[in-house]
Each structure stands twice: as C-alpha cells, then as structure tokens.
C-alpha positions in Angstrom: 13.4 58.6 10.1 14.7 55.6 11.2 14.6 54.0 15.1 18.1 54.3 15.1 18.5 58.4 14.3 15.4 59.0 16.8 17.5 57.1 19.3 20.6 60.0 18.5 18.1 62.3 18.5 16.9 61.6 22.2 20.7 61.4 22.8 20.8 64.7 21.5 18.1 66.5 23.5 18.6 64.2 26.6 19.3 66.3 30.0 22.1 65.8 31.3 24.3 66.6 28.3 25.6 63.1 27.4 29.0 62.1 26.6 28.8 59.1 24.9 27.2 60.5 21.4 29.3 59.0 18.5 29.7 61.7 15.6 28.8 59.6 13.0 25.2 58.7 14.4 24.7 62.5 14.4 26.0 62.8 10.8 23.4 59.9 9.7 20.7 61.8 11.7 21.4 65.0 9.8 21.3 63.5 6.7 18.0 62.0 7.4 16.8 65.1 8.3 17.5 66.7 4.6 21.0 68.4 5.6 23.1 69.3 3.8 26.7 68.0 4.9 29.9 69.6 3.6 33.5 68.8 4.7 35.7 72.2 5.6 39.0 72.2 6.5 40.9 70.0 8.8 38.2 68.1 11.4 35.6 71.2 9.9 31.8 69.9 9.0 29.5 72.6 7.6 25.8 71.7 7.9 22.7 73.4 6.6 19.4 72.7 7.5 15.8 74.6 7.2 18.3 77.7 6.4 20.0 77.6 9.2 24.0 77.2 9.1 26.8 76.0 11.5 30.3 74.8 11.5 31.2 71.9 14.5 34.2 69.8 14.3 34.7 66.3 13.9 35.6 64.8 17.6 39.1 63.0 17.3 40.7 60.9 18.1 37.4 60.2 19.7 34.3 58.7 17.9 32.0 60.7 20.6 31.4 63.8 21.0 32.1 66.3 23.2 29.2 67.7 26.0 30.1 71.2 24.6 29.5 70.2 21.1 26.6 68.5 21.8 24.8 71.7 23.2 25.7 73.6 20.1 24.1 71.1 18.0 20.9 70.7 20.1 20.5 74.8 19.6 21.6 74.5 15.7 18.6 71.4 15.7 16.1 74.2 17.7 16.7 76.5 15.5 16.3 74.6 12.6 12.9 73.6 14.0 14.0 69.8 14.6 13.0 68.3 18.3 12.5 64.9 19.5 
C-alpha cells in the first residue's frame, strides 16, 4: 500500500468524521486493498472485500464524500478486517 491510500485510510478512520474525503482516493484505496469494484446503476458502486459486500454511492456533484457515507465505509473496512 502506498503513502498516499494510508493517508485516505487515516482519513477514513480519523475521529471526528471528516468531510473533506474525495471518492476517488477511497476507490484507489480499495483497489489496493484487493477489492473488487463494480459500477451499479446510476451514482451505485458495489465493492467486495475479504467476503464482505456493500453498495455506497458516488458523491456528486461533489468529489468528497459525505460524513454519513464515510461511517458506512469505515464499518464495511472493519468488517472486512481492514484498520489503519
């Protein structure tokens, strides 16, 4: 893993919930993790990871995402068995 996706990893698990997470550098992350990244319908992003499965939409017209969004995905990286 690079510097860069253990830095949006922090972001990630960092308390208070950030709002300045861009998408993208969580995507990157999840695909350096092994992920595997699949685009639903409309904003839709299904991931799977360590057998574990979630659906989170893409933020727009935003590029970061939302402090809801970003709980979800720091329980989908617990569960997976993924902290910082």
């Amino acid at each position: 893993m690079q510097k860069k996706h253990l830095r949006t990893l922090e972001a990630i698990f960092a308390r208070p919930t950030r709002s300045n997470v861009h998408w993208k550098g969580i995507e990157n992350l999840l695909i350096a993790l092994g992920a595997e990244v699949s685009e639903g319908s409309g904003s839709r992003v299904r991931i799977a990871l360590s057998g574990v499965r979630a659906v989170f939409h893409r933020p727009h017209p935003e590029k970061e995402t939302d402090k809801g969004a970003l709980v979800s995905m720091r329980r989908f990286l617990e569960e997976a068995g993924v902290k910082p």
